[in-house]
N, C-alpha and C positions, 0 to 999 in steps of 0.2 A: 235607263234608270240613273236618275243622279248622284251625288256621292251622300253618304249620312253626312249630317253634324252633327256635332258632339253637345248638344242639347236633346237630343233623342234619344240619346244613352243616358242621360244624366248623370256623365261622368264628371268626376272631379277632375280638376287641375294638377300641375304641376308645374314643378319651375322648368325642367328640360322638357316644357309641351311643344316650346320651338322649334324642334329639330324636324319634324313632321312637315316645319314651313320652311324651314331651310334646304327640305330640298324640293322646294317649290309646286307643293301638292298640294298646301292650301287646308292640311291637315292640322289638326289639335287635337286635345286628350290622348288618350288612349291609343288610338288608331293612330296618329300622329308620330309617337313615341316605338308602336311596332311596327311602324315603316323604316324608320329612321335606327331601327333595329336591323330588320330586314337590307337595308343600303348598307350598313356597318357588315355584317356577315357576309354578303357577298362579296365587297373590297377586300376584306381581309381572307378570306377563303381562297379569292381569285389569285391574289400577292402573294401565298404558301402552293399555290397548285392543287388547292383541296378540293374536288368538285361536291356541289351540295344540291340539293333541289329543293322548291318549297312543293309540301302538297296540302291537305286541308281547304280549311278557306280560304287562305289566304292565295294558294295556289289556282284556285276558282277565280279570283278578284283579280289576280295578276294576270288569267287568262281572257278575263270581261274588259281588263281596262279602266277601273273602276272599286272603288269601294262601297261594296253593297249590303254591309250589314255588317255587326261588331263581331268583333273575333275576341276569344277569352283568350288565345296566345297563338306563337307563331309554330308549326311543324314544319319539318322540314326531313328529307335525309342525306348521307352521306355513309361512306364505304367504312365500314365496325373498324378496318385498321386505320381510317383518319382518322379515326372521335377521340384520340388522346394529345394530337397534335393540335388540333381545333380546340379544345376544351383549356388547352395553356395559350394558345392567338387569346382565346374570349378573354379569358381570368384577368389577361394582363388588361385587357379593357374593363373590367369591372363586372364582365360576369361570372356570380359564382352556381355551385353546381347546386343544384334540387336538392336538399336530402330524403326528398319522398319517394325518389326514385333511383335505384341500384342504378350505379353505371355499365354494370356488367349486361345491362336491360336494353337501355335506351340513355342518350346523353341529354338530359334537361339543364336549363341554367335559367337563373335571374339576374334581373338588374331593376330595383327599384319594383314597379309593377309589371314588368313586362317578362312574359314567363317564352322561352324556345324550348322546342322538343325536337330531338335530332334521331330521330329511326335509324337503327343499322341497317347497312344491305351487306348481303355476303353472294360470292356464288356457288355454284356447289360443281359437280365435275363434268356436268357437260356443257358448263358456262351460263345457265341461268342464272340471272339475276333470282336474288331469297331474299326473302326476310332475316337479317343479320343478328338478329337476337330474341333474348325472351325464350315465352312457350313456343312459338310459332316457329322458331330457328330450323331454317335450311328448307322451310316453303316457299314455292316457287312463287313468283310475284308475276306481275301481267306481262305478255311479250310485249317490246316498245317501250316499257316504264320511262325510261329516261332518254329516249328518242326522239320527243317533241322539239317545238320553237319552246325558247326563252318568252317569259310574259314578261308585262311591261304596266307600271300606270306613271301616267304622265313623263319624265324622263328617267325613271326607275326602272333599269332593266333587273330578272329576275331569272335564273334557271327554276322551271318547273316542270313537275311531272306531266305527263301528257292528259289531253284531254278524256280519252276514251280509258284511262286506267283511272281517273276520278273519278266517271261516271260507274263503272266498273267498282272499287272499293264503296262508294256510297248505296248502290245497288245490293249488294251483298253482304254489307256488315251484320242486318239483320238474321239475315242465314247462317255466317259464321261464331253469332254470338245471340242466339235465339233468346237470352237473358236482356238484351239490351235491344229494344223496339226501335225502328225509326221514329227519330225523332222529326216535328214537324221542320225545322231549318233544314235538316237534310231533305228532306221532301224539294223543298222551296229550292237549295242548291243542284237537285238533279235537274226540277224544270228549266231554271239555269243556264246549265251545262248544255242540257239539250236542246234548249233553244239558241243556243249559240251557234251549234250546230247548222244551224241552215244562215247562218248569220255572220260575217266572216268576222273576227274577233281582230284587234288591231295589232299588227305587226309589231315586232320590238326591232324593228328598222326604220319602221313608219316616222316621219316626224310629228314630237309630240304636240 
């Protein structure tokens, strides 16, 4: 599947649409600007010691190799006692914090259009990996979560959650949250995922 363009979205422009091309992905609008997000947080994540992961779509795309459809913003996680270190890295680059969401929740930030979502993770005492915040605090989360290969598109490496915990959270949300139906993108992301599956997806050592 090839990558969108930003005519199919019929997104508007910007002046930093650049940065998407700058690092050589050939990106504009939107998608452009939340990769060029995405390369910003990992650099600066990697330079503090913070580890992060993406998961969401964006974490699907970085696992395909590929951008396959528009993402409304970028999620990610990272350990509930980094999110205060990370949150003054971002600030001092220009992003600032959600006010629609409690930090004591989840760590959000903007810059211009482009919106991150930082999930806590916590563990709890016999060293599973949980869910670090919110309602859900001290649920245990998938074995492996953070055990995969790094994804990759084009020469953007990426730390992401593993494959079978994607397929995993997409499968189940509707059970967890019987209010909220699958939605057809998610549909469209598990066949995805699991057709990847038999499909070897490209290395983030591979050359791009």
């Amino acid at each position: 599947m090839g990558a969108v363009r930003e005519g199919e979205w019929g997104l508007r422009g910007r002046a930093n649409e650049g940065l998407g091309l700058g690092l050589g992905l050939g990106l504009r609008g939107l998608a452009g600007r939340q990769v060029a997000g995405i390369g910003e947080v990992v650099a600066v994540a990697a330079a503090a010691g913070i580890p992060v992961w993406l998961r969401g779509g964006w974490a699907m795309d970085f696992h395909l190799g590929e951008v396959t459809r528009r993402h409304v913003d970028v999620d990610w996680y990272c350990w509930r006692a980094d999110a205060a270190r990370l949150a003054a890295l971002l600030a001092d680059r220009g992003w600032r914090p959600d006010p629609r969401m409690p930090v004591e929740t989840q760590l959000d930030v903007l810059r211009d259009d482009v919106e991150m979502s930082f999930a806590y993770l916590g563990r709890d005492a016999a060293g599973r990996v949980t869910v670090g915040g919110g309602a859900w605090e001290g649920t245990p989360l998938p074995v492996g979560l953070l055990d995969g290969p790094a994804g990759r598109i084009g020469a953007l490496v990426a730390p992401m959650i593993t494959v079978g915990a994607q397929i995993e959270f997409k499968e189940m949300y509707p059970v967890w949250m019987p209010d909220r139906p699958r939605r057809q993108k998610d549909a469209d992301d598990l066949a995805r995922l699991r057709t990847s599956l038999a499909t070897p997806a490209p290395s983030a050592t591979d050359p791009p």
